[in-house]
VEXMARRO-553108 format. One record per residue (C-alpha): y, x negated, z. Coordinates in steps of 0.001 Angstrom, whole numbers, padded with zeros to 6 digits, always signed. Example, Ala and Ser with C-alpha at 12.3 -4.5 7.8 and 13.67 -1.06 7.14 Angstrom:
-004500-012300+007800-001060-013670+007140
END
This chain:
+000000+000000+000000+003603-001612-000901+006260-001761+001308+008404-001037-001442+009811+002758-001229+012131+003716-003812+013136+006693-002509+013300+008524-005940+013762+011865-005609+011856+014282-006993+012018+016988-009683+013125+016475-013540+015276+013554-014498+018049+015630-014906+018381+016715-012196+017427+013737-009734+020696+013165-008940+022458+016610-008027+019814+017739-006118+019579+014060-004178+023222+014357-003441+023114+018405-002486+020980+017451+000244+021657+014063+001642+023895+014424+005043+027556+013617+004888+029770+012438+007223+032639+015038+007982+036433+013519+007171+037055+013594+011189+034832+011185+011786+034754+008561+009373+037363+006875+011223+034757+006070+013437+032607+003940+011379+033378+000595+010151+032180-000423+006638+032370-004533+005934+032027-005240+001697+031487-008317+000746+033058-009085-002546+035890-007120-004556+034839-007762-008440+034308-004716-010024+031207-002862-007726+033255-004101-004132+036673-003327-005264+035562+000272-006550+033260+000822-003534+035882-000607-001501+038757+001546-002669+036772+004775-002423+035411+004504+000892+038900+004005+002516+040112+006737+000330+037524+008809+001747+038754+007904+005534+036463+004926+006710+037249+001577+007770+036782-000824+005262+036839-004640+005795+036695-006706+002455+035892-010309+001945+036474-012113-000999+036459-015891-001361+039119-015934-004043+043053-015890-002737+043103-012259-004398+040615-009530-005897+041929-010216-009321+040654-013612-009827+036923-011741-009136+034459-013263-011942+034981-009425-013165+038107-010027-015119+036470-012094-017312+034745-009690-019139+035989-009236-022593+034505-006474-024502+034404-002947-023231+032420-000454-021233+029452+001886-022239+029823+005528-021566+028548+008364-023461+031649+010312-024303+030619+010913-028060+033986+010833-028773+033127+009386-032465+030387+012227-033291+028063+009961-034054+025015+011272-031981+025579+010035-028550+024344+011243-025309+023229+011075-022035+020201+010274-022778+020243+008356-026436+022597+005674-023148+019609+006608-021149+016821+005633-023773+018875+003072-025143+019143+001283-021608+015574+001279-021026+014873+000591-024243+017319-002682-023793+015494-003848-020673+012451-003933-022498+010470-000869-020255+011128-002908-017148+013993-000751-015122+013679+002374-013007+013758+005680-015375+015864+007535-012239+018398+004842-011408+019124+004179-015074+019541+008141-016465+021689+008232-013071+024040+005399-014477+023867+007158-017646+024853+010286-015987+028190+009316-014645+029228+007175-017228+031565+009832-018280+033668+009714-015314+034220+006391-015438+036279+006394-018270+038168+009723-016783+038617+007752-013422+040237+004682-015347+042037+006771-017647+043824+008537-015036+044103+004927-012873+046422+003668-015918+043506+001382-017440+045029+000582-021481+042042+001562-023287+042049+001308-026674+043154+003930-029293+042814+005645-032926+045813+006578-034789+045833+009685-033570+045843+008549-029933+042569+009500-028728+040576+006845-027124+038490+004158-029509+035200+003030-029557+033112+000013-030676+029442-000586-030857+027436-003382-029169+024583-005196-028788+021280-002727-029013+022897+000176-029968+023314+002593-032985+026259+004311-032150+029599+003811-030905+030150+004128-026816+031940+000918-026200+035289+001682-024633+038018-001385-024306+041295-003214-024287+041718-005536-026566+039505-008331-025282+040381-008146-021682+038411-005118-020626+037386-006464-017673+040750-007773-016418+042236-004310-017081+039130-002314-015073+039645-004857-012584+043304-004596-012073+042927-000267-012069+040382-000903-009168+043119-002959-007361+045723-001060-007289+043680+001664-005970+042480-001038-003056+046697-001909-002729+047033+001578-001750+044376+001473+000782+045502-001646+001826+048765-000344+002234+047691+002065+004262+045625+000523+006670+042286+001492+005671+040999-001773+004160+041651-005114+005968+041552-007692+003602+040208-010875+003906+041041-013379+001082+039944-016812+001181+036744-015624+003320+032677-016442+002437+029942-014730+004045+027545-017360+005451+024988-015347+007003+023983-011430+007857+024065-010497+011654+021096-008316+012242+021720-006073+015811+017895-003670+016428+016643-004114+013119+020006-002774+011286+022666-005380+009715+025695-005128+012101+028051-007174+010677+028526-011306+009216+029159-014476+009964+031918-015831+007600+033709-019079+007197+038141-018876+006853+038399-021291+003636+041656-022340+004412+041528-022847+008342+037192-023646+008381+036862-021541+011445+033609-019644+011788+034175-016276+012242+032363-013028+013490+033274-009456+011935+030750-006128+013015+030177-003093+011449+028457-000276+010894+027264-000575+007445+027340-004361+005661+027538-003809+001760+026887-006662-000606+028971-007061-003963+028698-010576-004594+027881-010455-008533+025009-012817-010022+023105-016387-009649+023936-017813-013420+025442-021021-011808+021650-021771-010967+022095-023567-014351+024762-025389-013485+026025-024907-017097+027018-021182-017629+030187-018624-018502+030055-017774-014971+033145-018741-012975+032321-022155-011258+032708-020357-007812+030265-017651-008463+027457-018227-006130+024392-016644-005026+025142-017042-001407+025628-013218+000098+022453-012514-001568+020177-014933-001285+021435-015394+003194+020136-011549+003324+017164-012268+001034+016311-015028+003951+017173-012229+006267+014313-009697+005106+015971-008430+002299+013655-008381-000933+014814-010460-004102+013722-008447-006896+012443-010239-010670+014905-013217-009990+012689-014725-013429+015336-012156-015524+018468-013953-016674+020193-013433-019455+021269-015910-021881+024527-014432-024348+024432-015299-027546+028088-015607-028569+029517-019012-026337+031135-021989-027576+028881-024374-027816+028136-027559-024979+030591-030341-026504+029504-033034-024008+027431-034193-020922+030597-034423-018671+031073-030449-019022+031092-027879-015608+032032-024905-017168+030853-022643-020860+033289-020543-022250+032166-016741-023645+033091-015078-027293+032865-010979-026415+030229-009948-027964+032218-007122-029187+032757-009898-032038+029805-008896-033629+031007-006110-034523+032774-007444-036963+031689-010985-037573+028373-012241-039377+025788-014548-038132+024708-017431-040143+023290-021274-040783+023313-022856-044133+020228-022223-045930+019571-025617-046990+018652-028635-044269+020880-031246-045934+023830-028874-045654+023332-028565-042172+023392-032208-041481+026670-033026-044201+028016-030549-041259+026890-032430-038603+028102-035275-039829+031740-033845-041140+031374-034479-044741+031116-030340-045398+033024-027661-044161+031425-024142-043840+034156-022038-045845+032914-024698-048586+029317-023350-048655+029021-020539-050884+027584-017177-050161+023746-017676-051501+023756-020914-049979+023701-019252-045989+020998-017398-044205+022403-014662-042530+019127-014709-040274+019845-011731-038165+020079-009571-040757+017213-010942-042351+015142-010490-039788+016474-007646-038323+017867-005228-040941+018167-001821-038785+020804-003635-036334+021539-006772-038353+024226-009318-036213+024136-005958-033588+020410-006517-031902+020425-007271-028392+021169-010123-026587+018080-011563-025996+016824-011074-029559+020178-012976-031128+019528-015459-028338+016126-016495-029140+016781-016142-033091+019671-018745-032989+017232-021138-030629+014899-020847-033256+017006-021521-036504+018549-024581-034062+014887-026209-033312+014056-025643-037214+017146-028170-037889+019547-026147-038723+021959-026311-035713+025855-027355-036886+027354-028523-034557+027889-032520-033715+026753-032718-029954+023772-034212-028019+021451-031223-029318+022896-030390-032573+022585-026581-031527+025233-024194-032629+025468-021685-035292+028610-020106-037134+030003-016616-036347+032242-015561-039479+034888-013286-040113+035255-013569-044142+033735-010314-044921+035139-007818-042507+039101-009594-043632+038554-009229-046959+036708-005767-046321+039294-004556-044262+042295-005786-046493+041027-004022-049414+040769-000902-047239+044227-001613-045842+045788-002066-049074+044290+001491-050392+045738+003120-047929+048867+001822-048566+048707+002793-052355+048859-001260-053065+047405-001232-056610+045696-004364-057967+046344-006525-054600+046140-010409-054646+043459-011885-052558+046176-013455-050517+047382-010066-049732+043884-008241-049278+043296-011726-046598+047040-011088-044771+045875-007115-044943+042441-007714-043032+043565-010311-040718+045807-008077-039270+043719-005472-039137+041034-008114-037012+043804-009716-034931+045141-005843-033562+041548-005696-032260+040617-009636-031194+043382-011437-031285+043402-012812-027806+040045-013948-028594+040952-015790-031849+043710-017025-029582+041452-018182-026799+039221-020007-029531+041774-021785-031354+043334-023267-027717+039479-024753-027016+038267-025880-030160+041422-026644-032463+039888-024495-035677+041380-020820-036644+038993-018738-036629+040313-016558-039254+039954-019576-041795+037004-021890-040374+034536-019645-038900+033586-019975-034932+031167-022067-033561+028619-020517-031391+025607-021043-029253+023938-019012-026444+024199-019973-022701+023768-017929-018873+025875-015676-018770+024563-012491-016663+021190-012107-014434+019274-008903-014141+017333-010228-011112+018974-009769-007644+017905-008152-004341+015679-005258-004487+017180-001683-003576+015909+002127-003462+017704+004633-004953+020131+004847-002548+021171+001210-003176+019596+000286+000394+017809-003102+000664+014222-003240+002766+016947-003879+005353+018380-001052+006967+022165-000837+006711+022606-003283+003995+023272-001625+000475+023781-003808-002397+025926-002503-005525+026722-004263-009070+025049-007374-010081+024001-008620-006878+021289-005938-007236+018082-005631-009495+018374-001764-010467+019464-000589-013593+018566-003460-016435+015638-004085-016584+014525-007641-018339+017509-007552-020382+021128-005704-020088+022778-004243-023172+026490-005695-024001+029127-003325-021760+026908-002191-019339+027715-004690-016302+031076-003094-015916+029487+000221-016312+026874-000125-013437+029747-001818-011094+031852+000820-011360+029688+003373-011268+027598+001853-008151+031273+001586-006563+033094+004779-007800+030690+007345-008015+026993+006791-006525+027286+004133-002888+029818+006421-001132+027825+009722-001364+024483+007308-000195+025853+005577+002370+027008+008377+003925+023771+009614+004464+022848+006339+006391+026150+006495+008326+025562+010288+009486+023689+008652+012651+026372+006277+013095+028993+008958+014102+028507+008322+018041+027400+004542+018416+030645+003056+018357+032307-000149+018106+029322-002816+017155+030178-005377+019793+030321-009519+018792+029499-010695+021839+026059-010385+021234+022712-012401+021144+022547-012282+017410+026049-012846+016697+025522-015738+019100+022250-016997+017515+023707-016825+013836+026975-017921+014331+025555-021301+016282+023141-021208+012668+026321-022055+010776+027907-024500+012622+024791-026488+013136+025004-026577+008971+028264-028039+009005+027852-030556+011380+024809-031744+009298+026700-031442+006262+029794-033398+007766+027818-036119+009399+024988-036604+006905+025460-040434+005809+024222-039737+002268+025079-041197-001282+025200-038735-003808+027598-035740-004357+027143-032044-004205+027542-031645-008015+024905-034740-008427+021930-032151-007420+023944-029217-008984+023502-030935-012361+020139-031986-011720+018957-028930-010786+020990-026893-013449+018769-029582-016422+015578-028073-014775+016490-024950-015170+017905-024944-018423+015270-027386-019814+012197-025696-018465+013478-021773-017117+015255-021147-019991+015158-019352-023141+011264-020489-023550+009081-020818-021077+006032-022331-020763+003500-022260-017649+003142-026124-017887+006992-026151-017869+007496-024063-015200+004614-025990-013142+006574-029086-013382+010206-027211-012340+008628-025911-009580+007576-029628-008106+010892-031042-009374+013183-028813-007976+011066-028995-004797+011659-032731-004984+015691-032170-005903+015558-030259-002482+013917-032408-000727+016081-035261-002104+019566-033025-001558+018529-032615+002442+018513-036491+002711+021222-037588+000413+024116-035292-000068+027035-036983+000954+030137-034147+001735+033751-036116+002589+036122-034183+004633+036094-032017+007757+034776-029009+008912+038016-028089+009687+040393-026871+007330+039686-026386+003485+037235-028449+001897+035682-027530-001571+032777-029832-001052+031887-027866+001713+031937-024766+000030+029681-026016-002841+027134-027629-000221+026021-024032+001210+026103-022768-002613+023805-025313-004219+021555-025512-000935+021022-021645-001800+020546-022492-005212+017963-024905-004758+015860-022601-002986+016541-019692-005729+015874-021539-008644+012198-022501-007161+011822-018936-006495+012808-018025-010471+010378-020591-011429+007789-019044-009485+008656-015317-010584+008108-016344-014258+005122-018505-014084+003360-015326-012021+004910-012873-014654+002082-013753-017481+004218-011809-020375+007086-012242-022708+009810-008932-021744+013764-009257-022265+015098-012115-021261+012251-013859-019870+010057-014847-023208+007087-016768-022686+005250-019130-025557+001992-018444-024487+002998-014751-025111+004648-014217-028363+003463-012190-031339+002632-014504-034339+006166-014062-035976+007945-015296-032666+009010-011749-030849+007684-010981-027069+004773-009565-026160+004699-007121-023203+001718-007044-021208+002111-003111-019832-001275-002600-018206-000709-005473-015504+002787-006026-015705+005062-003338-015811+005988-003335-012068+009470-005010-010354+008515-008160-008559+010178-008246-005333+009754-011031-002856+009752-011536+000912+010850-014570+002320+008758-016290+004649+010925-019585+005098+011637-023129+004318+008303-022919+002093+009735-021332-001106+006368-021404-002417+005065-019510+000324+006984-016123-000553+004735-013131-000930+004604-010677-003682+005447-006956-003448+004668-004784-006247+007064-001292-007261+004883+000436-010101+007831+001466-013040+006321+004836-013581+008011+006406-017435+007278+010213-017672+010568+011284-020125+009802+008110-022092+007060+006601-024518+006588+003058-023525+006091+001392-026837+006771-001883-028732+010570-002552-028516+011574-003134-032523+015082-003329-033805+013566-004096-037449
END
């Protein structure tokens, strides 16, 4: 029997969720100024979450480890957010999001969780809308749509290519208020270092003041975790260099379940590595693809006159370049999913046909020719231009192409020194997003009681692989429109306890935990930075839990990273104090976390004997390269239970992904 309960309700899909929230307890508006609510990180999911439960009347205390919410790894996100509107006509609804989701995630998310998402998608949009959120429009004013990754219709809402930012900055303003009126207590410039469990419920953290290095204790009623992913595993990665796995992984160690951590997710559209002395990857939106094509020369030698600067792309003509992705994959073309385009450009790179001049030769070329000159020639019909020069049908569709991406052309002209309406863009995949996280029921409730865990930082709603536009729709709606109706239902017995007094054995016990790290940290006479094992690790990972896996890989990351841990606990070498800000500090807690994570990923996909999403195994691919699902042992969520320092010791719980409104078959985008 698993420990696992999901807590789905019952009844058909459709109705799941009303009924769920028509009979879960509430917590009358006269009392929720009794109960303390502690979130720890204000992206997208903890800003929302964090806004709406002060709105609603409780006391909300929000961490965030940035000086402000809007520099949350959130705002980076370029290209829109799904919600099926059907504003276009085009045959969208609930459930084509629904099917497509599950679809995406390769059979390997929770039917309830993800129609739910797909449920309230709508009134995300209406929430932002009405927030002040500049979505993009039609001529006629009504709001615009683009397609993405995975998809045959258009449900992609956005601005420009800063969707992200602009969600972000509507779910500050709404904190502001709350802030303003004394119903969130912000904490900027704070990290969670460990969860304080008080009789079996999470009562509150431990968290370190970044700027002053005291150790500090803060209770509650209800702890709620919105830390985003674990990309920066890898070192290498468009995550934000602080993004960490920290929050997470302290209540994984703390009995929380860390659900498939195997499933990351490696975009297809970044600029590609240009040298061994980079810490950061930057991300093209994917939203790109709409309207740019995927391609490597044809011929070998043309690939390495590229390489080697004696050919320029615009110079190779049309039947000269292998637009692979639509070759392969004519029913979505350059618009298949991310793991798909991932894998595809992997594979044209290892063949030898990689362009771009760095230590792997691995990048392919995104171009924009076709939709310009497309979208001049429609641009000069419409203006009754009759017999157009190409120069004007070019200055006609680059218009048209910078009004929708021009920050982005902007942003890639400012790295890399080409214009990307001439030269097309150099791309490569890299981490960007992980579906893994810690396991939660249906109420967003970890195996620990009391500790709910929204956006990212959670396992729920992707499955093996997560469709382009759908992280900002799961944060929002986890923060907006599904936590505060469930965590009510948990804080209905709360309404009497209290103030959760500090003063107590297990604040005493895990705030001594901390300190003890520092000192060793502080004092440890070793020789080798923090970013030394960061890097080393991060070449494991990339090298041998990457895009391919194979079990003799993963054998050997497993002992290696065992031996980079081993090697990290003798040898790091942190300068500073413990008082007062110091970086290194901060990054010593993060990688130590990471070390122990990216054993445990290695682990997850070595046991998971299957190709699904983004975790694609050799031994498991179909002859012409495509994964290979294993449904009759594998279609389950792997959650695991730490059982200490021994990362090789955690044991295996099993939740059984039951589809009843769904045929589980073969996922094809042929």
């Amino acid at each position: 029997m698993s420990k696992l309960d999901s807590r789905i309700p019952a009844g058909p899909l459709k109705d799941k969720w009303k009924n769920h929230k028509d009979h879960m307890n509430l917590v009358a508006p006269n009392n929720r100024d009794k109960i303390d609510i502690i979130v720890v990180g204000t992206g997208l999911a903890g800003g929302s979450a964090a806004a709406t439960l002060a709105e609603q009347g409780y006391n909300v205390k929000a961490f965030c480890y940035q000086d402000s919410p809007r520099r949350a790894h959130s705002i980076a996100a370029q290209g829109g957010i799904n919600a099926a509107k059907n504003y276009q006509g085009d045959g969208d609804s609930t459930y084509r999001l629904f099917y497509d989701t599950i679809k995406g995630g390769d059979y390997r998310a929770r039917e309830a969780n993800v129609y739910r998402l797909a449920e309230v998608s709508a009134n995300i949009i209406d929430q932002c809308v009405s927030q002040g959120v500049p979505f993009g429009r039609d001529y006629g004013g009504q709001l615009d749509n683009r397609s993405f990754g995975g998809v045959q219709v258009k449900r992609t809402f956005y601005a420009k290519g800063q969707t992200g930012q602009q969600l972000l900055l509507g779910a500050y303003s709404s904190m502001s208020r709350q802030i303003g009126k004394g119903r969130i207590k912000m904490y900027n410039r704070h990290e969670m270092l460990d969860l304080v469990i008080v009789d079996g419920k999470a009562r509150g953290i431990i968290a370190r003041n970044l700027v002053t290095g005291e150790i500090e204790r803060h209770s509650a009623h209800a702890v709620v975790i919105a830390s985003g992913g674990y990309g920066n595993v890898y070192f290498l990665s468009t995550n934000a260099m602080g993004s960490n796995v920290s929050a997470a992984w302290k209540i994984h160690k703390k009995g929380a379940y860390f659900a498939n951590p195997c499933y990351v997710q490696i975009h297809p559209t970044c600029i590609p590595v240009h040298g061994t002395q980079q810490s950061k990857l930057t991300l093209m939106s994917e939203s790109l693809r709409n309207s740019g094509r995927i391609w490597v020369p044809k011929k070998i030698e043309d690939s390495v006159a590229i390489r080697e600067g004696k050919l320029r792309p615009e110079n190779i003509k049309e039947e000269d370049r292998d637009y692979y992705l639509e070759r392969r994959y004519p029913a979505f073309g350059n618009l298949v999913p991310r793991d798909v385009a991932s894998r595809a450009a992997k594979e044209r790179c290892d063949a030898g046909f990689g362009i771009e001049n760095n230590d792997t030769q691995e990048g392919v070329y995104l171009d924009f020719s076709t939709e310009i000159m497309k979208k001049g020639k429609e641009a000069a019909i419409e203006k009754h231009i009759h017999n157009p020069t190409d120069q004007q049908i070019y200055d006609l569709g680059k218009s048209w192409v910078e009004e929708k991406y021009g920050n982005l052309f902007v942003m890639y002209e400012k790295i890399t020194a080409d214009d990307p309406y001439k030269t097309p863009m150099k791309i490569y995949p890299a981490v960007h997003y992980t579906m893994g996280g810690v396991w939660v029921d249906y109420n967003l409730q970890s195996t620990i009681p009391g500790c709910f865990v929204i956006g990212e930082a959670n396992f729920s709603d992707h499955g093996a692989n997560r469709l382009g536009a759908s992280a900002l729709m799961q944060g929002l709606a986890d923060g907006y429109f599904v936590l505060p109706y469930t965590i009510a239902d948990y804080l209905s017995a709360d309404i009497r306890t209290g103030a959760i007094p500090t003063n107590s054995a297990a604040f005493d016990e895990a705030e001594k935990g901390i300190k003890d790290k520092v000192d060793f940290f502080i004092n440890n006479k070793g020789t080798h930075s923090v970013d030394h094992f960061h890097k080393k690790l991060g070449h494991i990972m990339w090298n041998k839990v990457g895009m391919g896996r194979t079990p003799e890989g993963l054998k050997e990351a497993i002992k290696e990273i065992e031996e980079v841990r081993t090697d990290f606990w003798k040898n790091v070498k942190v300068p500073g104090e413990g008082e007062g800000m110091n970086t290194e500090l901060e990054k010593a807690f993060r990688v130590a976390d990471f070390l122990e994570l990216g054993q445990l990923m290695a682990i997850d996909a070595l046991n998971r004997e299957e190709s699904c999403g983004g975790h694609f195994r050799w031994d498991h691919a179909t002859p012409d390269g495509e994964a290979e699902r294993d449904d009759v042992n594998f279609k389950y969520v792997g959650a695991w239970e730490y059982q200490g320092n021994d990362i090789n010791a955690e044991v295996l719980h099993k939740e059984e992904l039951i589809y009843d409104n769904i045929e589980v078959k073969t996922r094809s985008y042929k």
